[in-house]
N, C-alpha and C positions, 0 to 999 in steps of 0.2 A: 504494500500500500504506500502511496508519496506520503510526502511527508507534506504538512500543512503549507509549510513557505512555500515548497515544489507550486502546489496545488493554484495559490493564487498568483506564481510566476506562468504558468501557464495559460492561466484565464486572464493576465495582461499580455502576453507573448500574441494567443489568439495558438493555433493549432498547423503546424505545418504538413501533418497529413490527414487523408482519411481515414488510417489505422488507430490515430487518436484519438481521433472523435468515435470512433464505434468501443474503443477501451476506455473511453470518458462514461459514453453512454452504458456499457457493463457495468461500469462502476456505481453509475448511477441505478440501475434495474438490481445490484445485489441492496440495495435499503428498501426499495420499493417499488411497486408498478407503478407506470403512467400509460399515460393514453397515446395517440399516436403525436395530437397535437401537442401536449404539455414537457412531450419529449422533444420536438424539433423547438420548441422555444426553450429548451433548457438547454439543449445544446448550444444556442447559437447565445445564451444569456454567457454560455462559459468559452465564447471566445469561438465558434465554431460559422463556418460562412450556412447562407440556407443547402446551398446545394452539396455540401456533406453533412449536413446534419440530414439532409434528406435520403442519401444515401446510407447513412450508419443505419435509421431506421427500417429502411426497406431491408438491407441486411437482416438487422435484429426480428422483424416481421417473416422475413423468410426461413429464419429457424426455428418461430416458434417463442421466441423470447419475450417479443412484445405482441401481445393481444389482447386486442381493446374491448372484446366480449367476454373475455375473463377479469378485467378490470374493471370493465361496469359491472360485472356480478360483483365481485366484492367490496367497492362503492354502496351497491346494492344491501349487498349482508351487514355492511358496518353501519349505514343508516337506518335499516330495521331494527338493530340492536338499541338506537336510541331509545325505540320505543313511543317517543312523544311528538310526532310529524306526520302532516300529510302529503297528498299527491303532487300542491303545488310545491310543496317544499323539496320534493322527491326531485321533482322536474329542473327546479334551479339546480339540486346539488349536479346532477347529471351535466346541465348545462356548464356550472360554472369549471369542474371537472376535464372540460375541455373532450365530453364522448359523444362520437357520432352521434347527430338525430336518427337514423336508422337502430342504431344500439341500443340507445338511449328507448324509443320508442317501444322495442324488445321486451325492455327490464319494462319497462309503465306498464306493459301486460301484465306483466306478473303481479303488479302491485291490484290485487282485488278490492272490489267493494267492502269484502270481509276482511282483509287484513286493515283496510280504512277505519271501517269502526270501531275494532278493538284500539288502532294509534287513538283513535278521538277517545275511547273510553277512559284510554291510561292516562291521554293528557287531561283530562275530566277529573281525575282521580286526584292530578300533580296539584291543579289549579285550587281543588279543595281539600288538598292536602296545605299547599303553601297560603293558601286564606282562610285558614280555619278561623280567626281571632276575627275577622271584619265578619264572616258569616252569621259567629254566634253571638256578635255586638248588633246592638238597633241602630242598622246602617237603613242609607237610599238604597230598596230593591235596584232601584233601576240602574244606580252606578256600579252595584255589585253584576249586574245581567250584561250591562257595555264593558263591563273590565273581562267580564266571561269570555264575550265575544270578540272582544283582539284580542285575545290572549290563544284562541283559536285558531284565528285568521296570521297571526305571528307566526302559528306553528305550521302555515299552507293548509289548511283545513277548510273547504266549501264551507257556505251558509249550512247548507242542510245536515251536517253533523255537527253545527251548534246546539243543535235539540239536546244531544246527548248530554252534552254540559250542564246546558238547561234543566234538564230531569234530574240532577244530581243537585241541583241549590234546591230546596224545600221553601218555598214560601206562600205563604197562604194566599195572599193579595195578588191577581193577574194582572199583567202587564200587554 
Protein backbone atom coordinates (compact mmCIF):
# COMPACT_ATOMS: atom_id res chain seq x y z
CA UNK A 1 0.00 0.00 0.00
CA UNK A 2 1.60 3.82 -0.75
CA UNK A 3 2.40 5.59 1.80
CA UNK A 4 0.04 8.78 2.54
CA UNK A 5 2.66 11.46 1.01
CA UNK A 6 3.02 8.97 -2.15
CA UNK A 7 -0.79 9.19 -2.36
CA UNK A 8 -1.23 12.99 -2.44
CA UNK A 9 2.20 13.37 -4.78
CA UNK A 10 0.38 11.42 -7.13
CA UNK A 11 -3.12 13.20 -7.03
CA UNK A 12 -0.85 16.59 -7.71
CA UNK A 13 1.47 14.71 -10.23
CA UNK A 14 -2.10 13.65 -12.02
CA UNK A 15 -1.30 9.94 -13.42
CA UNK A 16 1.19 9.09 -16.29
CA UNK A 17 -0.42 6.00 -17.25
CA UNK A 18 -3.53 3.88 -17.80
CA UNK A 19 -2.02 1.04 -15.41
CA UNK A 20 -2.42 3.63 -12.78
CA UNK A 21 -5.55 4.74 -12.92
CA UNK A 22 -7.19 1.11 -13.16
CA UNK A 23 -4.59 0.29 -9.79
CA UNK A 24 -5.97 3.69 -8.22
CA UNK A 25 -9.26 2.45 -9.19
CA UNK A 26 -8.44 -1.33 -7.30
CA UNK A 27 -7.47 0.43 -4.68
CA UNK A 28 -10.35 2.23 -4.50
CA UNK A 29 -13.03 -0.95 -5.04
CA UNK A 30 -10.84 -2.95 -2.16
CA UNK A 31 -12.91 -0.03 0.72
CA UNK A 32 -15.95 -0.13 -1.35
CA UNK A 33 -18.35 -0.23 -4.21
CA UNK A 34 -19.21 2.52 -6.57
CA UNK A 35 -21.27 2.91 -9.33
CA UNK A 36 -20.19 3.26 -12.72
CA UNK A 37 -20.52 7.11 -12.49
CA UNK A 38 -19.11 7.83 -8.93
CA UNK A 39 -16.09 5.94 -10.07
CA UNK A 40 -15.20 7.99 -13.30
CA UNK A 41 -15.52 11.06 -11.02
CA UNK A 42 -13.20 9.80 -8.54
CA UNK A 43 -10.89 8.97 -10.63
CA UNK A 44 -10.60 11.98 -12.48
CA UNK A 45 -11.03 13.90 -8.77
CA UNK A 46 -7.56 11.82 -8.02
CA UNK A 47 -5.70 13.27 -10.98
CA UNK A 48 -6.98 10.94 -13.75
CA UNK A 49 -7.91 12.41 -17.45
CA UNK A 50 -11.97 11.27 -18.59
CA UNK A 51 -10.65 9.12 -21.07
CA UNK A 52 -8.68 6.65 -18.68
CA UNK A 53 -10.73 6.96 -16.17
CA UNK A 54 -13.14 5.62 -18.66
CA UNK A 55 -11.03 3.05 -19.76
CA UNK A 56 -9.98 1.64 -16.20
CA UNK A 57 -13.64 1.35 -15.62
CA UNK A 58 -14.80 -0.46 -18.67
CA UNK A 59 -11.63 -2.73 -17.75
CA UNK A 60 -12.97 -3.02 -14.02
CA UNK A 61 -16.62 -3.78 -15.62
CA UNK A 62 -15.32 -6.38 -17.87
CA UNK A 63 -14.09 -8.42 -15.18
CA UNK A 64 -16.66 -8.33 -13.02
CA UNK A 65 -15.39 -5.97 -10.53
CA UNK A 66 -17.54 -3.10 -10.90
CA UNK A 67 -21.32 -3.74 -11.20
CA UNK A 68 -23.73 -1.38 -10.68
CA UNK A 69 -26.61 -3.93 -10.09
CA UNK A 70 -24.98 -5.29 -7.23
CA UNK A 71 -24.32 -1.83 -5.88
CA UNK A 72 -27.72 -0.76 -6.11
CA UNK A 73 -28.64 -3.95 -4.36
CA UNK A 74 -26.70 -3.05 -1.59
CA UNK A 75 -27.51 0.66 -1.40
CA UNK A 76 -30.73 -1.13 -1.50
CA UNK A 77 -30.01 -3.46 1.71
CA UNK A 78 -28.25 -0.72 3.62
CA UNK A 79 -31.21 1.61 3.30
CA UNK A 80 -33.84 -0.97 4.28
CA UNK A 81 -31.97 -1.55 7.25
CA UNK A 82 -32.64 2.02 8.35
CA UNK A 83 -35.98 1.14 8.67
CA UNK A 84 -37.43 4.61 8.82
CA UNK A 85 -37.93 5.87 4.97
CA UNK A 86 -39.89 5.97 2.16
CA UNK A 87 -40.17 5.50 -1.78
CA UNK A 88 -39.22 9.13 -2.32
CA UNK A 89 -36.44 8.97 -0.12
CA UNK A 90 -35.42 5.50 -1.76
CA UNK A 91 -35.55 7.35 -5.13
CA UNK A 92 -33.17 10.27 -4.11
CA UNK A 93 -30.74 7.97 -2.31
CA UNK A 94 -30.44 5.88 -5.67
CA UNK A 95 -30.29 9.08 -7.52
CA UNK A 96 -27.90 10.83 -5.42
CA UNK A 97 -25.75 7.52 -5.55
CA UNK A 98 -24.96 8.23 -8.98
CA UNK A 99 -27.00 4.49 -10.33
CA UNK A 100 -28.47 4.03 -13.41
CA UNK A 101 -32.23 5.18 -13.98
CA UNK A 102 -32.60 1.73 -15.41
CA UNK A 103 -31.08 0.11 -12.13
CA UNK A 104 -32.36 2.25 -10.02
CA UNK A 105 -35.90 1.78 -11.46
CA UNK A 106 -35.19 -2.36 -10.92
CA UNK A 107 -34.60 -1.91 -7.05
CA UNK A 108 -38.07 0.68 -6.92
CA UNK A 109 -39.75 -2.74 -7.93
CA UNK A 110 -38.65 -4.39 -5.33
CA UNK A 111 -39.59 -1.70 -2.89
CA UNK A 112 -43.57 -2.99 -2.27
CA UNK A 113 -46.50 -1.26 -1.18
CA UNK A 114 -45.99 -3.73 1.91
CA UNK A 115 -42.50 -3.03 2.65
CA UNK A 116 -43.99 0.92 2.44
CA UNK A 117 -46.05 0.51 5.22
CA UNK A 118 -44.29 -1.21 7.66
CA UNK A 119 -41.18 1.81 6.97
CA UNK A 120 -44.22 4.28 7.73
CA UNK A 121 -45.40 2.09 10.80
CA UNK A 122 -41.71 2.10 12.35
CA UNK A 123 -41.36 5.72 11.40
CA UNK A 124 -44.81 6.07 13.34
CA UNK A 125 -43.55 4.31 16.10
CA UNK A 126 -39.89 6.65 16.19
CA UNK A 127 -42.06 9.96 15.93
CA UNK A 128 -44.13 8.60 19.06
CA UNK A 129 -41.42 7.36 20.53
CA UNK A 130 -39.39 10.79 20.22
CA UNK A 131 -42.78 12.87 21.32
CA UNK A 132 -43.85 11.11 23.89
CA UNK A 133 -43.63 14.31 26.59
CA UNK A 134 -45.62 16.95 23.83
CA UNK A 135 -48.32 13.90 23.37
CA UNK A 136 -49.11 13.23 26.95
CA UNK A 137 -48.99 17.21 27.75
CA UNK A 138 -52.32 19.56 26.78
CA UNK A 139 -50.79 20.45 23.51
CA UNK A 140 -52.49 22.14 19.91
CA UNK A 141 -53.85 18.78 18.24
CA UNK A 142 -53.38 20.36 15.34
CA UNK A 143 -49.41 21.29 15.78
CA UNK A 144 -48.90 17.98 17.13
CA UNK A 145 -50.89 16.29 13.59
CA UNK A 146 -48.58 19.03 11.12
CA UNK A 147 -45.26 18.09 13.13
CA UNK A 148 -46.75 14.30 12.22
CA UNK A 149 -46.93 15.13 8.94
CA UNK A 150 -43.34 16.45 7.92
CA UNK A 151 -41.90 14.45 9.92
CA UNK A 152 -43.36 11.81 7.32
CA UNK A 153 -42.84 13.64 4.26
CA UNK A 154 -38.95 14.39 5.63
CA UNK A 155 -38.70 10.77 5.64
CA UNK A 156 -40.13 10.54 1.50
CA UNK A 157 -43.35 9.17 2.75
CA UNK A 158 -46.60 9.82 0.33
CA UNK A 159 -49.66 11.67 1.82
CA UNK A 160 -51.46 8.50 2.03
CA UNK A 161 -49.37 6.72 4.63
CA UNK A 162 -49.68 9.62 6.83
CA UNK A 163 -52.85 7.98 8.11
CA UNK A 164 -50.63 5.60 9.75
CA UNK A 165 -49.19 8.01 11.83
CA UNK A 166 -52.28 9.52 12.39
CA UNK A 167 -53.85 6.33 13.95
CA UNK A 168 -51.16 6.11 16.32
CA UNK A 169 -51.79 9.95 18.12
CA UNK A 170 -55.20 9.09 20.07
CA UNK A 171 -57.03 12.16 20.25
CA UNK A 172 -60.54 12.50 20.93
CA UNK A 173 -61.31 15.81 19.04
CA UNK A 174 -61.28 15.47 14.85
CA UNK A 175 -59.59 17.58 12.95
Amino acid sequence: MWSRSLRNKKKEEGFTGAQQVYDCALDLLSYRDYSHKDMVERLQRKGATKSQALEAVAKLEDYGLLNEERYAQRVYEAWLAKRYYGRQHLQLELTKRGIRPDVAAEIMERFTPDIEEQQAENAAQLFVQRNQRKLTAETDNKKIYAAAGRFMAARGFSSRYVHIILGKLHFSDNI
